[in-house]
N, C-alpha and C positions, 0 to 999 in steps of 0.2 A: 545645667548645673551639675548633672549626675557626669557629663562627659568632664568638666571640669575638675572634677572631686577624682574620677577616674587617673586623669591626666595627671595632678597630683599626688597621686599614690604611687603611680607607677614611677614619677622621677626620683622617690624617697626610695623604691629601689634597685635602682639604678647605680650609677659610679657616683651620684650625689654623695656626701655624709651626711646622713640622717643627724649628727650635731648639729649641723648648717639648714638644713631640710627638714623640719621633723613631717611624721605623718600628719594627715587629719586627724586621728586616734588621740596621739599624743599634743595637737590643740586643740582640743575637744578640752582633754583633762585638765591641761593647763586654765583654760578658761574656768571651768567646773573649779578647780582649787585655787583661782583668785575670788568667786565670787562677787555676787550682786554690789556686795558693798565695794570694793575695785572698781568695777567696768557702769554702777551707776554713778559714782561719784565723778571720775573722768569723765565719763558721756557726759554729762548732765553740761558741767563744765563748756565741753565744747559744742554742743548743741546751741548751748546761750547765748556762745560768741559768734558762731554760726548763722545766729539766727539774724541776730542782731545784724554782721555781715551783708546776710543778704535782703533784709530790708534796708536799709542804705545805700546798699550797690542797686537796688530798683530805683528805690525812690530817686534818688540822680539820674540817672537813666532816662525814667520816665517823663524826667521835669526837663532836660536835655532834647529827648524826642518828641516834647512839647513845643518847647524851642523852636526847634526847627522847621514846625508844621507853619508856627505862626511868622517866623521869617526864614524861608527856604535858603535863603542865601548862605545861610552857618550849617548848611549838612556837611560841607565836606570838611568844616572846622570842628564840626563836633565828631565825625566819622572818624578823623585822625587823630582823636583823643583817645576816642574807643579804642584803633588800630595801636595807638601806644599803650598803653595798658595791658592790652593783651599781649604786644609784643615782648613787653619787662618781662626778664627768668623773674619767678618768685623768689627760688631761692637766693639771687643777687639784690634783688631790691629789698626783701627781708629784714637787712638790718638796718638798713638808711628807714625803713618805715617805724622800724622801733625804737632807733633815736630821734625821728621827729617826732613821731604820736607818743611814746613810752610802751614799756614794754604789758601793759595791762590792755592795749586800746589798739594795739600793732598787728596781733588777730584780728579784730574785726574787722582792722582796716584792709588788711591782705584779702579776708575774705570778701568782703564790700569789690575790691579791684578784682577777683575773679569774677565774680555776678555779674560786674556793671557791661562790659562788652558784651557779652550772651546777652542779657535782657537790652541794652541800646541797640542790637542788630533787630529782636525780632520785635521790638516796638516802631523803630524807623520803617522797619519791610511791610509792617502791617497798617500802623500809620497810612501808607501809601498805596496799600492793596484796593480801596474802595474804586471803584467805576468812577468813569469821568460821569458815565449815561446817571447814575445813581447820584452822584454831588449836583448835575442841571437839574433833576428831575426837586431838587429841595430849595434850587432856587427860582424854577420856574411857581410852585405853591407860597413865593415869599418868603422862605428863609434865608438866614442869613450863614456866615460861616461857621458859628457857634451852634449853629442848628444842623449844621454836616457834621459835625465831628460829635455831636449826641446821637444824630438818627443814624449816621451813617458810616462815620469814621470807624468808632468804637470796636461796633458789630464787625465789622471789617477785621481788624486788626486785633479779635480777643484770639483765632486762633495761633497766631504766628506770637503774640503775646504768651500766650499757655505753655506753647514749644516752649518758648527764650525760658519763660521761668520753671519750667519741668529740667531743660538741662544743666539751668545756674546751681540746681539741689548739689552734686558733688564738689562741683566748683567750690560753694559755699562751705562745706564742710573740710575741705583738702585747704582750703586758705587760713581757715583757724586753725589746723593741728601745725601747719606751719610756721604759723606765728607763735603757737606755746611751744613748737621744738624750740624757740631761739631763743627760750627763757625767761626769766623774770616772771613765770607764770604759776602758781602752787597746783593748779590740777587741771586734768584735760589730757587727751587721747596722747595728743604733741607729748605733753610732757612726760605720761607714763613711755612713749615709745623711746624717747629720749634716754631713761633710767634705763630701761629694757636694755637697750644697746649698751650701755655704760658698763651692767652687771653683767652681761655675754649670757642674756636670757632668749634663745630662739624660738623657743615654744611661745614665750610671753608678746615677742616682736610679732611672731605668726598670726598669732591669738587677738593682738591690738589689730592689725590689717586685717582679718576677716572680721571683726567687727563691724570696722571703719567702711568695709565695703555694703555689708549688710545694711548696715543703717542708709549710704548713700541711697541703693537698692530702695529700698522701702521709700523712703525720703521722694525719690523720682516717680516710684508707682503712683506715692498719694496724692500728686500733685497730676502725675497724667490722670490719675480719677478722676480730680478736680476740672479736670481742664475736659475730660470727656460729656462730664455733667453739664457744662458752663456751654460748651457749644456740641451741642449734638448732631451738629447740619454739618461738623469740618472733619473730613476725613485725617486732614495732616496731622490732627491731633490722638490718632489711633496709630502711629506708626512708635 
């Protein structure tokens, strides 16, 4: 962070214009002189839609990688739903998404399509991680499939699960402020960044993206917390 902040400093002075480039110094203050009431009212905003976002982009996901477990044959039809998704620019499909959904529901839904690839890859990968020796070993005691995928499936596949939705955190918040840049929206990160640009405020545009970053930041930690609590035997989950 400090090489970062360093590295920043040094290009504001450099041949950059510090118009175009302010310092950290000068978005510090900017932030400081927008105030809690500015940056909670946006945040709050797109956190909501965010959130909303990326419970939906799971929850599909997960009912998708369900799917699949119980009929193998639709992996590579549901894999290449995922693979489109992830392949659509946002900012191309952005407005076809806000004249289908309207523009109040067009964030969420952006956000939901960035989540849902990240969480369908590590549900599927983990889904699948369980031993073959570990699935006979629950039918050789009498169980049945439903009994694999309690005792054995699950535990398998929380850490590659924990991954997918520790990296959906930015995803999820990059798809809502995209969906309020496009409009029709009264408040939210998107749309003050949008004003920003309009009024040729660079401190304030600086100021909206370090936020935007912070928060993803944080967003990510809490969730690798979560995920290091949840399974403390999975190394993948400390990377």
């Amino acid at each position: 962070m400090l090489l970062l902040i360093g590295v920043w400093w040094g290009f504001t002075y450099s041949s950059v214009s510090t118009s175009s480039f302010p310092t950290p110094v000068a978005v510090v203050r900017s932030i400081i002189a927008d105030g809690w009431g500015f940056y909670g009212r946006n945040t709050a905003g797109t956190l909501a839609r965010a959130g909303w976002g990326y419970v939906w982009g799971n929850c599909i996901a997960f009912m998708l990688a369900a799917l699949v477990l119980v009929v193998p044959k639709l992996e590579e039809l549901v894999s290449q739903i995922g693979v489109l998704t992830n392949c659509l620019p946002i900012t191309a499909i952005g407005p076809l998404v806000m004249v289908i959904f309207g523009s109040r529901v067009s964030a969420i839904a952006l956000s939901a399509m960035l989540v849902f690839f990240t969480t369908l890859v590590g549900a599927l990968t983990g889904l699948k991680s369980a031993s073959r020796s570990q699935l006979d070993l629950i039918v050789v005691y009498g169980g049945n499939a439903w009994t694999q995928v309690r005792k054995v499936r699950i535990l398998a596949a929380l850490p590659a699960i924990m991954t997918a939705l520790q990296v959906a955190i930015p995803g999820a918040i990059l798809g809502a402020i995209v969906g309020e840049y496009l409009g029709g929206i009264d408040t939210g990160i998107g749309v003050a960044l949008n004003a920003a640009q309009r009024q040729v405020q660079p401190d304030r545009v600086w100021a909206l993206s370090l936020v935007t970053g912070i928060i993803s930041l944080l967003g990510y930690a809490l969730v690798g917390v979560i995920g290091r609590l949840l399974t403390p035997w999975a190394k993948e989950i400390n990377r």
